[in-house]
N, C-alpha and C positions, 0 to 999 in steps of 0.2 A: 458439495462433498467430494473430495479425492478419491478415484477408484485403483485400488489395488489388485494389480492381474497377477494370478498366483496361476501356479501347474503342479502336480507332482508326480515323480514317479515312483511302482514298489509303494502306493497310497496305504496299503493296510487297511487298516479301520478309522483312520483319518486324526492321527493326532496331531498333524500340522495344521490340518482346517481347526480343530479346538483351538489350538496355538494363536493361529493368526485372528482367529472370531473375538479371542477375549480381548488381543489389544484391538484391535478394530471396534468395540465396543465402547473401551477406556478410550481412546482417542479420536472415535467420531467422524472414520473411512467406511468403505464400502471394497467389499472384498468379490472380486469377480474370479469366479474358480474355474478358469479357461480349460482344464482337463484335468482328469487323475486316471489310474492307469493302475491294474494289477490284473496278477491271472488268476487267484485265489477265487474259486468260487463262493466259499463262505465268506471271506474279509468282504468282499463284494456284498455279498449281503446286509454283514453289519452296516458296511460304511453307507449302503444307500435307506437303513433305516434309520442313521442318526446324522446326515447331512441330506442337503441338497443337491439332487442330481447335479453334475459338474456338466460346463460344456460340451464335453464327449468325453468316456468314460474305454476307452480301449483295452483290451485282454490283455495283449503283448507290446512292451516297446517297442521291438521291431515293423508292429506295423502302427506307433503311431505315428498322427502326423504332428510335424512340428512349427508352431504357428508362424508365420512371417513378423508379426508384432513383438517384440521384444515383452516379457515376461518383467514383472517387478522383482519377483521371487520364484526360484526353482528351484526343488526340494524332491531330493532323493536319497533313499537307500538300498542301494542294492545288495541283495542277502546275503545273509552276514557269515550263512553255516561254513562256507571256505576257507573263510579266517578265523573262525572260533575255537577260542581255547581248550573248549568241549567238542567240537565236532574234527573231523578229521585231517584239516589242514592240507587240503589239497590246494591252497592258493589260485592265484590268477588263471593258471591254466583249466580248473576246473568250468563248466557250461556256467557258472554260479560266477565266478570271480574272473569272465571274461565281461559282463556287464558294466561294469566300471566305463568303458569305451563307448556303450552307445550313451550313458546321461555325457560323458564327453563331448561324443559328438552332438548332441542337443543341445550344448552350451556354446557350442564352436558354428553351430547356425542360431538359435535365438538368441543369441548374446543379452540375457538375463541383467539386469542393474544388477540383483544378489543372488547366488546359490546357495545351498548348504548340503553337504553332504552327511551322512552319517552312519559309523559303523563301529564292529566290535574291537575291543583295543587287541586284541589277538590281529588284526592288521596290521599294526607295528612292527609284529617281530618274523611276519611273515616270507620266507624266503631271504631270512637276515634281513630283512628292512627292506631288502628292492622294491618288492612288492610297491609301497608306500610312497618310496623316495621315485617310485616313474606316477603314481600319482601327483604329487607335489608337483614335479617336473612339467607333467604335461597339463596341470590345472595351475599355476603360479606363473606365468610367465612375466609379471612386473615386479613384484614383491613377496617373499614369504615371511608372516609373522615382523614385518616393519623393514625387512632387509634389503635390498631392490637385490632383484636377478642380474648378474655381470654375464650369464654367457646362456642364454636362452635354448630352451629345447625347441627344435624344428618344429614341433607338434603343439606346443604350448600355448592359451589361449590367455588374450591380455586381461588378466587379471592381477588383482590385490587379494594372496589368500593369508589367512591365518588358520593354523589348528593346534588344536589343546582336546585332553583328555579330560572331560566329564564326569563326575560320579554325581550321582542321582541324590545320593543322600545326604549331600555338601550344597543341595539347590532345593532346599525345603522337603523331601521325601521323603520317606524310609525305607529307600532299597539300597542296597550297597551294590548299586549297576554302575560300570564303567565302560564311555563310550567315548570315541574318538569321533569330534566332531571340524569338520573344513568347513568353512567362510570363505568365498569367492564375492570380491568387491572390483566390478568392471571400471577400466582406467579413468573413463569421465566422469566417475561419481566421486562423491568424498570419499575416499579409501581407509580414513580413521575408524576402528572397529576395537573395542575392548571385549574382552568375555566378562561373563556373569562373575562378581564375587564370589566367593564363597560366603554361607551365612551359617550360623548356629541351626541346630536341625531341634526344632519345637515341637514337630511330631513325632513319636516312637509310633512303633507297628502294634500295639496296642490302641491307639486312638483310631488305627481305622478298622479294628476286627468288626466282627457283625456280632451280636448278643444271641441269637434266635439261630443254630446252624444244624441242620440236618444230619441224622443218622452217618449218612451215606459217606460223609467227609472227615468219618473217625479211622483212625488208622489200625486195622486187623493185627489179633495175638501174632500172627505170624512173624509182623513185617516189626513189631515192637521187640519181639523176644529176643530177634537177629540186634536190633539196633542198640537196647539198652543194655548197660552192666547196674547189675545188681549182688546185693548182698543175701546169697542162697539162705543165709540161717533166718535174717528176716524176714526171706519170704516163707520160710516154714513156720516161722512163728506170726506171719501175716500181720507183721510191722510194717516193713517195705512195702514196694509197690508189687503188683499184679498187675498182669498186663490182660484181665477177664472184664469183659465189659456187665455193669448192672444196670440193665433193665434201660440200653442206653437212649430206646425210644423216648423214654420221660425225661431223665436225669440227663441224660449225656454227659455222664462220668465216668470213669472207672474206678476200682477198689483203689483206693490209697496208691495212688500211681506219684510217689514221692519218697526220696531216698534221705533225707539230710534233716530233719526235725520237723517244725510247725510252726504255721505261717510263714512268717517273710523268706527261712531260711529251706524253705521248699526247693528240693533241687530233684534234677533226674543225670545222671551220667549216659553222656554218650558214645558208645566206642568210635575210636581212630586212632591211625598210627601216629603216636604221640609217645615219647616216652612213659608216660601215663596210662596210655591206652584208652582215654578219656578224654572229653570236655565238658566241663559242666555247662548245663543250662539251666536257667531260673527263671522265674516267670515270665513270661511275654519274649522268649525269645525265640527266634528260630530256629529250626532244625532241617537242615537236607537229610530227606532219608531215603535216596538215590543209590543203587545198589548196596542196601542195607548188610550183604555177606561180605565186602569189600577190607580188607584186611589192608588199603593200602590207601583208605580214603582220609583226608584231612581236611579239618577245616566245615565242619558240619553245623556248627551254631554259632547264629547272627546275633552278637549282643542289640537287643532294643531294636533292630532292625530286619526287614526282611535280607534276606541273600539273593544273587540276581536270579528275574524271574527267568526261567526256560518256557519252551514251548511243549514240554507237557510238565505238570506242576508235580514236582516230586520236592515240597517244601512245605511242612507244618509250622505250628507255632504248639508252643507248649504254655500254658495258664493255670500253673499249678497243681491242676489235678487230670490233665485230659490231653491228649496232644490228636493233633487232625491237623489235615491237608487246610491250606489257605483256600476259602471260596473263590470262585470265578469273580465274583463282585470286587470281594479281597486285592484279590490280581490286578483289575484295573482301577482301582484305587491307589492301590503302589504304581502303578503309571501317570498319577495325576489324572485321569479321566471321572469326569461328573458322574453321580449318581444314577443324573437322568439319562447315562446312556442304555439305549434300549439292550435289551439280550435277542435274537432274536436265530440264535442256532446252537448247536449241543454246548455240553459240559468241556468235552475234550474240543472242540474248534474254539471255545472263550479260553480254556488256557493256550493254548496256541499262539492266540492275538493277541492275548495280553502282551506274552511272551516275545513277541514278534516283534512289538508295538518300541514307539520311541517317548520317554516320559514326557508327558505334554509341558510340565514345569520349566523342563530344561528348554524346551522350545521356544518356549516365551518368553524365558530373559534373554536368553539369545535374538529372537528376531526383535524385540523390544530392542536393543539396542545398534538394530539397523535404522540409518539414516533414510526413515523412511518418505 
């Protein structure tokens, strides 16, 4: 049986070991997980309740070591808040978006057959592109994307990369996350590499809600009152919705929490600056209800789909009569992770990880189509 030496760094909660376990299952390898590496005290937790200790399991990059044996697969993301479109775009220069140089330099001593990098597409546009393009530069130095390199950066390590931008819910899921993801293919190996097709999306974010959901994950008169527009006369004539919870320990419903008729044609409106001031949502869709007072927010509901997750979950779904937060369970569901992955720390560290996490789907047609 073939043994497949893997590493990773920035492990998380391990959705490249899911990744590489399932086709090593399908195709009848042995996967030796030579290290994984995070500082997260919780993701550490999860990830050693739902994998196998790894070789050596180190806190910080900085001090791990990096093995002399060349790696089959090197799999890193280093964090992404720098470059995100939501967070404050302090780029490369930030302690966060200098990281990029040490999985560099850990490719540029274990020289890896494949790596894969992956991060937020808000890295594209970071610093007009630079950012990006001294990536490329310094991880491409044979080929980018099928082109060969005419004038090599000094720094650059021999590889064959490609990358393309990812959405999660064009690869069987139902999150609308987009990720930039690099393929590094070393000169000696076959360097042919296609990305995943895209395919028809068979799951909506309704096939993976949970039936049976707790109190605790319905969203407060407060945070509804700010969020929805409604028709004032309806509500005095208590036609329209209310945003008053009945009795929500048994039912978990609220009073006719619907603006637009019965059955199918069930809606609720949501404000944003639209010339509208609105967007509908109808059953089973999403709603971001992320600074709910926001006079300047757009873009709040996911047709049939979740909206990308964050790391703290400020995303409901609405079912007609009830809107609530997506469960922790929910979350890693929209990341393609099993059922059976264990829970084994809070509410707020699972959305975190979810959030944090890389969809395991996307992973595995990906490295499914390394020449392995």
């Amino acid at each position: 049986m073939k043994n497949i030496k893997i590493g990773s760094d920035f492990s998380g909660v391990g959705a490249f070991d899911f990744a590489i376990g399932r086709i090593a299952k399908q195709k009848g390898f042995k996967v030796e997980n030579v290290f994984a590496c995070d500082m997260d005290k919780y993701a550490r937790q999860s990830y050693l309740a739902n994998h196998d200790s790894p070789g050596y399991y180190p806190v910080n990059v900085y001090d791990r070591p990096i093995p002399e044996e060349s790696l089959d697969i090197y799999m890193t993301s280093p964090p992404c808040q720098s470059f995100s479109l939501a967070g404050k775009r302090k780029g490369k220069d930030s302690e966060n978006g200098v990281l990029f140089f040490n999985s560099h330099e850990f490719i540029k001593e274990n020289k890896p057959r494949f790596f894969i990098f992956e991060n937020v597409k808000g890295l594209l546009s970071d610093d007009k592109g630079r950012t990006f393009q001294e990536w490329i530069d310094w991880l491409g130095g044979k080929s980018v994307n099928g082109l060969p390199v005419l004038f090599k950066n000094e720094n650059a390590v021999d590889y064959h990369i490609y990358w393309k931008v990812l959405n999660s819910k064009k690869h069987g899921v139902p999150q609308n996350r987009e990720r930039v993801f690099i393929i590094g293919i070393r000169d000696d190996v076959d360097n042919h590499f296609r990305f995943p097709k895209e395919e028809y999306l068979k799951t909506k974010l309704k096939d993976i809600l949970q039936s049976d959901v707790d109190s605790k994950y319905f969203l407060s008169e407060k945070v509804l009152e700010n969020l929805l527009i409604y028709n004032q006369r309806q509500k005095e004539n208590k036609t329209g919705f209310s945003a008053k919870f009945r009795d929500v320990e048994i039912t978990k419903t609220m009073d006719t929490l619907k603006c637009g008729g019965q059955g199918k044609d069930d809606l609720i409106k949501v404000k944003n600056a639209t010339s509208k001031g609105y967007e509908v949502a109808t059953d089973s869709d999403s709603i971001n209800f992320s600074q709910p007072n926001s006079k300047t927010r757009r873009g709040r509901v996911g047709k049939k789909v979740a909206q990308t997750l964050e790391t703290s979950c400020n995303q409901g779904i609405f079912n007609g009569n009830t809107i609530r937060k997506l469960t922790p369970r929910e979350c890693f569901r929209l990341q393609d992770f099993p059922d059976s992955f264990e829970f084994v720390v809070s509410d707020t560290q699972l959305y975190k990880q979810a959030g944090n996490s890389i969809t395991v789907r996307v992973l595995e047609l990906i490295i499914n189509n390394l020449k392995l």
